[in-house]
Phi, psi and omega in degrees: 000144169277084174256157221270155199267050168247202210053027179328321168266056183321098213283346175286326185267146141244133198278337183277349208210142195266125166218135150282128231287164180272123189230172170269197160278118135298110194274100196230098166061220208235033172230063160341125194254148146085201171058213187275005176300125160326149169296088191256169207282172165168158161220200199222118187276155174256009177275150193263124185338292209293342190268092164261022138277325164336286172321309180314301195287329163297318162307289177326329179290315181304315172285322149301005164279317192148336149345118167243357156238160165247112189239129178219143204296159163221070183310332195240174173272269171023271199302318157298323157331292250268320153339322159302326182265349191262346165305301208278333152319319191275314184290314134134181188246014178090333182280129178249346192305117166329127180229157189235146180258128180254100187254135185213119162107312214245072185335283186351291189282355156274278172335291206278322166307307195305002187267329179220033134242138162315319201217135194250083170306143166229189190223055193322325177328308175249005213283308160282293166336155161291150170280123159322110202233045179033022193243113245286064219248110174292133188256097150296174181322285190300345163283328183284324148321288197338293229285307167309313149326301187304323148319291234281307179301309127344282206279323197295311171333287182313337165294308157304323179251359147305318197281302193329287223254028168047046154247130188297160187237160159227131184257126206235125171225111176292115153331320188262357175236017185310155167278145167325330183254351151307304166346309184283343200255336186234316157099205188285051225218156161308311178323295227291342175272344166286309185295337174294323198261292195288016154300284176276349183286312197296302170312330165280328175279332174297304181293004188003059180270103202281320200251098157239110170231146350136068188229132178230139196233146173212134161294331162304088195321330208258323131348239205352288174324311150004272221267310174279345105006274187318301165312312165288341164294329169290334196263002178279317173291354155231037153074070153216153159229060191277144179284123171295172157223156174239167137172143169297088195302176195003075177274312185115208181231184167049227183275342162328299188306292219305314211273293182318320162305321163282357181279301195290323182259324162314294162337306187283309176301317173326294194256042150102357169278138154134140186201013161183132154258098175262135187268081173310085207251119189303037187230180197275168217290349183264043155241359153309306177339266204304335179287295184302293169320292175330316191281343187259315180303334183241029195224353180251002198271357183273348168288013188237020202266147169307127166309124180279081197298149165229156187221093192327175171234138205300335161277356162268127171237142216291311227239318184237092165267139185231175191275161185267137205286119154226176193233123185302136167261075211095246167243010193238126177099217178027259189250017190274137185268135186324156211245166163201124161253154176236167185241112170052070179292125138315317200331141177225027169198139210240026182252021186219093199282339168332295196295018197281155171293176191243334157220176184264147156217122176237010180042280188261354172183165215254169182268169200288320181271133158263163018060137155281058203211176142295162185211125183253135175220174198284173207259006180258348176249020193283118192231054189010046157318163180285152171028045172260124171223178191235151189275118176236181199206160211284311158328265182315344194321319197335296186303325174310291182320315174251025173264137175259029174282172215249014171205138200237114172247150180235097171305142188197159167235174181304276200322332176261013215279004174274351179284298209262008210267353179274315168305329205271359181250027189231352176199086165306011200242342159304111140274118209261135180247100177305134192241178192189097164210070173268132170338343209226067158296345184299298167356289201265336162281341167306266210315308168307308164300341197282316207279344172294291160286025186252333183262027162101316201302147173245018178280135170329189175177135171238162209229113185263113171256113159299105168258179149197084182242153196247015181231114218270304177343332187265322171281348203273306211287312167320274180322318160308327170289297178296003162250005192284279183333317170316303207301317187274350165291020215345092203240343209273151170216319174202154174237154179214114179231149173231140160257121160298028179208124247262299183334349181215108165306148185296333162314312225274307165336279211265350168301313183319293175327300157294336191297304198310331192278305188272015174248346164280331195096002199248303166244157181251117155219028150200193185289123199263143169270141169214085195239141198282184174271343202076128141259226171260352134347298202306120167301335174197199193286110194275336193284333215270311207300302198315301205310296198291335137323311179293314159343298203262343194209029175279341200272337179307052181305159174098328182282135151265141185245094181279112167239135181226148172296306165208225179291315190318299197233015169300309190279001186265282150009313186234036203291333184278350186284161180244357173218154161232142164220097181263141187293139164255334211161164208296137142059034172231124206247154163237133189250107178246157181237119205038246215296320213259127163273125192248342152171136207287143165074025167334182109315138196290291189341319194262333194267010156285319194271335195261333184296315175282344165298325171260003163274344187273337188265359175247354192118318194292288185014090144253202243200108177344000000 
């Protein structure tokens, strides 16, 4: 299947204003998904399935976070067995939160999971399919039936002993495990992970199996984002409203996790996708809760928001979107990768010049200490000082026409922007910095690039975020959320966040700033992680292993770094990575560089040194 490049207007969205997409209900144990249901929470226990007081005492925890599902691997029969007793542990103890079996390779062990879990992860990737083996493998039409017979003839039992035992399925489909013969057919694309999950979504309506949800998940945010944009448009186009989970697979840890996870899973709750989230975090799984609360507590508060108007603009599409054509000013816009601007920089350390702002805004005078940077000052006090350029406001618009500097900035919000729109189309050298400070600001800043681009205009935009948060955890999540659409709409040209509070250094503000930008794809300035959460897979101390990867390769900007707990979704996963350090077996690592395993069963001990013998035997290497 093809699918045709319509919906430029994806008719389910409002891109200005928050409504939440209509789903159906789902029934998992007494915590109902989807439908008129709260957005719920969830993790992933990391403990290994057989040790069942472990399983017990971690679930609890997760649930005293605040967790409403519970998930845990079943690599095995064994490990599904086994799934009755850590159920009966919890119930009881009084718990009632729903658990889910997490299945991979192996159908068997799906049939067995449905008995003593509410809810049953499958994979299309493996469920049937051969395990992925990167290898370049030809279909005709007709095999590729056969092979669709060979499903259909598998899952429907299983589909039969879900309705016996009233257990819900999540049809989970990983970027990083697609099968070989989607692979052949589609290659490494969104189409090919929408078609991996509809594949088995046609077969649950025929078989008219109802309690389905839904996840296609990528540590690559713009993937992720994509890939689910499409997928609620494909099942809209054949009538379902099967209910999403959202999440950023191997997002990683510390601000890394936070920013990438709120970009990415922000972005889809912004226009109304998303009906259960996990915030995948290399940490333990119950610090997971509260990032995933917070982030779902501030992407829903936008439904109470003043309606915006707005008028999409005809050249965007909702579904392909590229970045929007401007025409550069300096170093801001055109083929140029987004500026960070900062307010009034703090900085004392000059030793990581990646993270310097690209400009300053100091408003009535430049500071007594400079900086290696640009500098914005209001436009009345401007004395064309060298790498100074000025600042105007709706007061000053005036002022533009006889000021001659050859880069301009205008702070403007959306409401006055019919006001400023005849200067901005008579002098390209303004860049306009969008303010905001309407509840929905994702809202009212869309709408301002929308209206840009319906009159023709091309001056760049940077997009100024107002806080006053007293936690850097809060401003990572906020910000990143009110930038995620931006980011994938490609709408970013520059980000600009100012926190009103002494409590979080300004260093600190704009580190937020690059994360977001490089957690978008859009500029790089350190070393990227693409690291699981751990389960009950995981081969060794995922927490102890990542710090000393990180020890050793933070300084490498530009580099990916794959660290995976085991197999399941590793050489796939990090298919984009330029190194992998993958679990092989109990204290044994495998290295890999991107697709290729170059060598197996390391010794856990050994395999940080031999992992820099080989980012070193390829070139990348420098030197702190």
């Amino acid at each position: 299947m093809t699918y045709p490049l319509i919906i430029k207007r994806y008719p389910m969205i409002n891109l200005f204003n928050y409504f939440r997409r209509i789903s159906n209900e789902v029934n998992i144990g007494a915590t109902p998904l989807g439908g008129n249901n709260p957005i719920r929470i969830q993790s992933m226990a990391n403990t290994v399935t057989m040790d069942t007081e472990a399983c017990v005492e971690q679930a609890k925890r997760i649930i005293e976070a605040g967790g409403e599902y519970v998930r845990l691997t079943t690599q095995g029969l064994k490990e599904a067995e086994n799934m009755r007793e850590i159920n009966i542990g919890l119930r009881t103890q009084g718990y009632m939160t729903p658990l889910v079996a997490d299945v991979h390779f192996n159908a068997k062990v799906a049939d067995v999971a449905a008995q003593y879990a509410e809810k049953v992860r499958i994979n299309p990737g493996n469920y049937v399919d051969a395990a992925r083996t990167f290898k370049q493998l030809e279909y005709t039409d007709d095999e590729y039936k056969a092979e669709l017979e060979k499903i259909r003839a598998r899952f429907v039992p299983f589909l039969n002993i879900c309705k016996e035992n009233h257990t819900a399925i999540r049809i989970g489909v990983n970027h990083g495990s697609l099968s070989d013969r989607i692979m052949s057919r589609y290659g490494d694309t969104p189409e090919g992970m929408v078609e991996s999950c509809m594949e088995f979504l046609r077969i649950c309506v025929e078989e008219n199996f109802t309690d389905v949800v839904i996840s296609i998940k990528a540590s690559n945010t713009v993937v992720m984002v994509k890939t689910v944009r499409l997928l609620a448009a494909v099942m809209e186009s054949e009538g379902m409203a099967f209910p999403l989970h959202l999440g950023v697979t191997e997002a990683g840890d510390g601000e890394d996790g936070r920013i990438k996870s709120a970009l990415g899973i922000g972005a889809l709750l912004s226009d109304g996708l998303g009906d259960t989230i996990r915030v995948s975090l290399s940490e333990a799984p119950e610090a997971e809760i509260p990032v995933a609360r917070k982030l779902v507590d501030y992407i829903t508060t936008h439904q109470d928001a003043p309606y915006i108007p707005g008028e999409v603009a005809e050249e965007f599409d909702f579904l392909h979107p590229i970045r929007r054509k401007t025409k550069a000013v300096r170093n801001i816009g055109g083929e140029h990768h987004p500026v960070v601007i900062a307010f009034h920089w703090e900085g004392n350390d000059r030793s990581n010049p990646s993270l310097m702002p690209d400009y300053i805004y100091t408003g009535r005078a430049l500071p007594e200490q400079k900086w290696p940077t640009a500098y914005i000052v209001d436009a009345d006090v401007w004395t064309e000082e060298t790498d100074t350029w000025p600042a105007f406001n709706l007061n000053n618009l005036g002022d533009i026409d006889k000021n001659p500097a050859e880069l301009k900035f205008l702070f403007i919000p959306y409401l006055m922007l019919d006001q400023a729109m005849p200067v901005l189309k008579n002098h390209p050298e303004v860049v306009v910095i969008s303010q905001s400070m309407h509840p929905n600001r994702l809202g009212e800043h869309r709408a301002l690039v929308h209206q840009l681009m319906n009159e023709s205009v091309q001056n760049p935009v940077i997009f100024f975020q107002h806080y006053a948060e007293q936690d850097l955890e809060d401003l990572q999540i906020k910000s990143a959320a009110d930038m995620g659409a931006l980011v994938f709409d490609g709408l970013v040209d520059g980000v600009c966040l100012l926190n009103q509070n002494n409590l979080i250094p300004s260093t600190a503000v704009e580190a937020t700033a690059f994360g977001i930008l490089q957690a978008g794809r859009l500029r790089t300035t350190k070393t990227e992680y693409i690291s699981c959460p751990g389960c009950g897979r995981t081969l060794f101390d995922l927490q102890t292993t990542i710090a000393r990867v990180k020890a050793a390769t933070c300084h490498l900007k530009g580099l990916k770094i794959g660290i995976m707990g085991c197999i399941v979704n590793g050489p796939g996963e990090m298919a984009d990575a330029d190194y992998g350090y993958v679990g092989a077996g109990r204290g044994k690592v495998s290295l890999y560089k991107q697709k290729e395993c170059i060598e197996k069963n390391i010794p856990e001990s050994e395999a940080v040194g031999k992992l820099i013998e080989l980012i070193k035997a390829n070139g990348d290497w420098q030197e702190a």
